[in-house]
C-alpha positions in Angstrom: 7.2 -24.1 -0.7 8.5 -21.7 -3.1 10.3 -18.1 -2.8 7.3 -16.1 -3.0 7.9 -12.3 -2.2 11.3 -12.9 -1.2 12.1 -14.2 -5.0 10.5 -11.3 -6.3 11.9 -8.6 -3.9 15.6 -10.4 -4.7 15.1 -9.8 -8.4 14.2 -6.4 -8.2 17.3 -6.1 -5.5 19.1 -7.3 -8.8 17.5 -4.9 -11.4 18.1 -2.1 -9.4 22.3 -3.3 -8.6 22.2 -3.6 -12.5 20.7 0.2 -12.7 23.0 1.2 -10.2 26.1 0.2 -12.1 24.8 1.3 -15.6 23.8 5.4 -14.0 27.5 5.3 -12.7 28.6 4.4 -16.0 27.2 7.4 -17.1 28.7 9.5 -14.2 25.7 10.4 -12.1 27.0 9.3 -8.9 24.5 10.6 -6.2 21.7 9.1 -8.0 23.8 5.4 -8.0 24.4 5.7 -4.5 20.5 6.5 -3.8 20.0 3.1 -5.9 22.5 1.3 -4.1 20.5 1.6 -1.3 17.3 0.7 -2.6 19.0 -2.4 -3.9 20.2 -3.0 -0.1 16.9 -2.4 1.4 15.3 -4.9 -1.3 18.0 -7.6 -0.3 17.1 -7.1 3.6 13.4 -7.6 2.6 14.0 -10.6 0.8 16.1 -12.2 3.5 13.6 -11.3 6.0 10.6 -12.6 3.9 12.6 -16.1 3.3 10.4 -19.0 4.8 13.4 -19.8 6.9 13.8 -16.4 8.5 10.3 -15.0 8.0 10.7 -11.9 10.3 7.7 -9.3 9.4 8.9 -7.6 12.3 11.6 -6.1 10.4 9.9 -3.2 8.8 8.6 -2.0 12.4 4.6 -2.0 11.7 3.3 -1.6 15.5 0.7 -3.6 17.4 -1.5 -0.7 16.4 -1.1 -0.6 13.0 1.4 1.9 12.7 4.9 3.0 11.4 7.8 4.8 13.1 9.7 7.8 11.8 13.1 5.9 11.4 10.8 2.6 9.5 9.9 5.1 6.7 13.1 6.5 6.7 14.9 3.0 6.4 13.0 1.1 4.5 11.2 4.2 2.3 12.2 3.1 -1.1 10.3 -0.3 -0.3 7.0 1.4 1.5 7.3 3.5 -1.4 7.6 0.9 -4.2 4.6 -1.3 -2.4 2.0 2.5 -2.1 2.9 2.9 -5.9 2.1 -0.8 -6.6 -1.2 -0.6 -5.1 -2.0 2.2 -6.4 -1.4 0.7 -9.7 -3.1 -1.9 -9.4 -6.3 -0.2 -8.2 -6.2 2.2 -10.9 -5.8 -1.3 -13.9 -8.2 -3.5 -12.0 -12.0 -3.0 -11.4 -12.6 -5.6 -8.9 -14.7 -5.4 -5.6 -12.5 -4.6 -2.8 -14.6 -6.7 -0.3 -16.7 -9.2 -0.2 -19.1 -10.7 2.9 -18.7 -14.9 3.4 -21.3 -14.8 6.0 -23.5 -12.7 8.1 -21.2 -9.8 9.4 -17.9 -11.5 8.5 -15.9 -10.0 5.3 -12.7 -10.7 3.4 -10.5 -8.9 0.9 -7.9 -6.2 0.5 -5.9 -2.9 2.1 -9.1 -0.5 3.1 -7.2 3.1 2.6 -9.4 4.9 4.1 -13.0 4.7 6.9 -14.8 4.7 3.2 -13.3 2.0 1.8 -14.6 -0.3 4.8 -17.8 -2.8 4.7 -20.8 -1.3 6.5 -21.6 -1.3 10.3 -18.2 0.2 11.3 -16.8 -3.6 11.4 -13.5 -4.4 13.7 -10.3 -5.0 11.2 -8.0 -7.3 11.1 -4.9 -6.4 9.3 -2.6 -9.5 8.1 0.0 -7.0 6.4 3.1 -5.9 7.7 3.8 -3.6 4.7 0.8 -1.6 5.1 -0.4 1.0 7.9 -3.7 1.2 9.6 -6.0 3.9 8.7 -5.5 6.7 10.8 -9.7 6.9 10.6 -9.8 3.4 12.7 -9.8 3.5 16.0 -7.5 0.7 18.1 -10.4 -0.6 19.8 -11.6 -2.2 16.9 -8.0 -3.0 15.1 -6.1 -6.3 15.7 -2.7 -6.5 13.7 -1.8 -10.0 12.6 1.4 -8.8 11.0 2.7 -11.4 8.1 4.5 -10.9 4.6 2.6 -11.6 1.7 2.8 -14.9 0.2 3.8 -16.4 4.0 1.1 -17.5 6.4 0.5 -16.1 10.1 1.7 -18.4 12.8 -0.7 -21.1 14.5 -0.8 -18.9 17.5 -1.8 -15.5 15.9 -4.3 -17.0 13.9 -5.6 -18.1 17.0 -4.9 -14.9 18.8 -7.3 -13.7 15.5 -9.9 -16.1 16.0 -10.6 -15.3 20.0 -10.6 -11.7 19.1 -13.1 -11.9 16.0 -15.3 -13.6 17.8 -15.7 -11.6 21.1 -16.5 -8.8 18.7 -19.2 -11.2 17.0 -20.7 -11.7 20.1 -20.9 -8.2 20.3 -23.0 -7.9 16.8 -20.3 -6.0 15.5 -19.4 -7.0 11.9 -15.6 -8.3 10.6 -13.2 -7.5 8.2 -10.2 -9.5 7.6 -7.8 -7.7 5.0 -4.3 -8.3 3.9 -3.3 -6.3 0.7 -5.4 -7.4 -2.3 -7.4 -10.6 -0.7 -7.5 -11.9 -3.9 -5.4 -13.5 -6.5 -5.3 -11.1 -9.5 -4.7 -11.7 -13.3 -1.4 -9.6 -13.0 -0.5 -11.2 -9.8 -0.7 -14.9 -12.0 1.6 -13.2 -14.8 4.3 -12.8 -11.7 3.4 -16.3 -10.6 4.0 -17.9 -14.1 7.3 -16.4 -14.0 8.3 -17.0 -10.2 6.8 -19.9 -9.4 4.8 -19.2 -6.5 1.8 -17.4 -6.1 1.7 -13.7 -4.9 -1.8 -15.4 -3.8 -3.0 -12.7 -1.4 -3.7 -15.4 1.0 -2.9 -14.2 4.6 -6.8 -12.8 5.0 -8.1 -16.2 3.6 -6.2 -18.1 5.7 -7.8 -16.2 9.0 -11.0 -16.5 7.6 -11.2 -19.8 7.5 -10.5 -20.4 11.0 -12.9 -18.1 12.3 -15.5 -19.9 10.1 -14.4 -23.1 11.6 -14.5 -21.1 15.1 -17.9 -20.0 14.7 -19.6 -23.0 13.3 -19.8 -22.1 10.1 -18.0 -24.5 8.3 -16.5 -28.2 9.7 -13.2 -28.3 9.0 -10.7 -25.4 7.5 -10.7 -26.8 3.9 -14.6 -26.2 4.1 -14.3 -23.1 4.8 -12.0 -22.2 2.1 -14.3 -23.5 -0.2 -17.1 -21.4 1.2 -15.0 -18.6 0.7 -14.0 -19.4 -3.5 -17.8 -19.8 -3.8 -18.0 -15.5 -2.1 -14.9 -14.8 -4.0 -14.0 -17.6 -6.8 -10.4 -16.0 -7.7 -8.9 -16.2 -4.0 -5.9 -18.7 -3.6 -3.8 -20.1 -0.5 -0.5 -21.5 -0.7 1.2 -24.1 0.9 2.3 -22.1 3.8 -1.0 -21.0 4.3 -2.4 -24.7 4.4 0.3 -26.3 6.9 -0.5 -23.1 9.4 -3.9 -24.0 8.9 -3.4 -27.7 9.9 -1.3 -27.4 12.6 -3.4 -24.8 14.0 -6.4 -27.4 13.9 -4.6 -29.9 15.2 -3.3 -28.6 18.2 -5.5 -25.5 18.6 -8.9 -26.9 17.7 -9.0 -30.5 18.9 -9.8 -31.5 21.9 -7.2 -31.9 24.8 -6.2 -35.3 26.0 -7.1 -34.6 29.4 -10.6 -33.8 28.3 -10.4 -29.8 28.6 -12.1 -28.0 25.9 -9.6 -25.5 23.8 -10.4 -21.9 24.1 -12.0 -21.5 20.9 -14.5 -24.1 21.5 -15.3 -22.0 25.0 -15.1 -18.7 23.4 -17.6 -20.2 20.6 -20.3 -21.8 23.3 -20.0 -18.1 24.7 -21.0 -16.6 21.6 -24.0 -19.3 20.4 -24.8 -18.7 24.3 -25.3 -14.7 23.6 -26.9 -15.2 19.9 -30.0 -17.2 22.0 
């Protein structure tokens, strides 16, 4: 499956151990120790963001898109190093930040601010776990699906997605799914040649393309990630991202044995039912 974020998190735990020890060489001791436990933080992170432990909950992130005071205190040189990296890569890279796959449905990255969101004052969901919510958004319209980047939300939550996404479609309001980029990027590929794995932004894709299957839109989940590369050609999903996807269509999507229709297939009949 590859190490993903957690590979790249461990290296930088190592880069900054190797710091550490080289400014402690030099006798500045209180700036060792502050690296010391970035390198520690780093190390939790990339246990946490293993495919075997996979625990997003670690950073705190709330069902309403927020941090506590003691999560930004913990884990600040982390939050801090992912802000700086975005807005790095924001500032190098002149790429659409959105883009609509279908009537009122949109994809793509991190919306900083009420701006920064498509039109029609859309409901969100979030995929990150590293990321807040706008303050500018209200929790009405704001689901978290919390999930590291480069792992792939859970059958259930992308289910718990879906039904959301489409009572708000039945509603005519528009929506935006978002993880941090929604993209892959060139500089993203230059980690992925050296790592391995992708850093393929994939947690929003892999939403989307249940809620196309959800709504009609497309037959099956690999459809609808080809509808989507068609939108926005340099998206990419990983494997994780693709065995969610199956096993939330097989169990999730197909119909029960004892002839019971699942609750997106009700959900969906409600929605075609309100479009007439």
């Amino acid at each position: 499956m590859g190490w993903g974020i957690s590979r790249l998190i461990g290296l930088k735990a190592l880069v900054l151990l190797s710091a550490a020890y080289f400014v402690h060489g030099l006798g500045m001791k209180l700036l060792s120790l502050s690296l010391i436990y970035a390198c520690l933080i780093a190390l939790l992170v990339s246990i946490a963001s293993h495919p075997s432990v996979d625990l997003p909950l670690l950073l705190g992130k709330t069902s309403n898109g927020s941090f506590p005071l003691w999560s930004w205190i913990m884990f600040s040189p982390f939050l801090l190093f992912i802000h700086l990296f975005m807005l790095f890569r924001r500032f190098v890279k002149n790429e659409p930040l959105y883009t609509e796959i279908a009537d009122g449905v949109y994809v793509g990255g991190w919306p900083s601010s009420v701006e920064r969101l498509p039109p029609g004052e859309p409901a969100v969901i979030d995929c990150t776990c590293e990321l807040p919510r706008s303050s500018t958004l209200t929790e009405t319209s704001y689901l978290c699906v919390a999930t590291w980047d480069t792992r792939a939300p859970q059958p259930s939550q992308i289910e718990s997605a879906v039904r959301w996404a489409v009572r708000k479609r039945s509603q005519n309001k528009p929506v935006y799914i978002h993880c941090a980029y929604g993209k892959f990027a060139i500089f993203d590929f230059v980690i992925t040649s050296r790592l391995g794995t992708a850093l393929c932004h994939g947690r929003s894709v892999c939403v989307m393309c249940a809620l196309l299957v959800a709504l009609g839109l497309a037959d099956d989940w690999k459809a609808a990630e080809q509808m989507i590369r068609k939108k926005r050609p340099s998206i990419s999903m990983n494997a994780l991202h693709r065995k969610s996807l199956e096993e939330w269509s097989k169990h999730l999507l197909s119909p029960s044995r004892s002839g019971e229709s699942d609750v997106s297939s009700v959900i969906l009949s409600d929605y075609t039912r309100r479009k007439q």
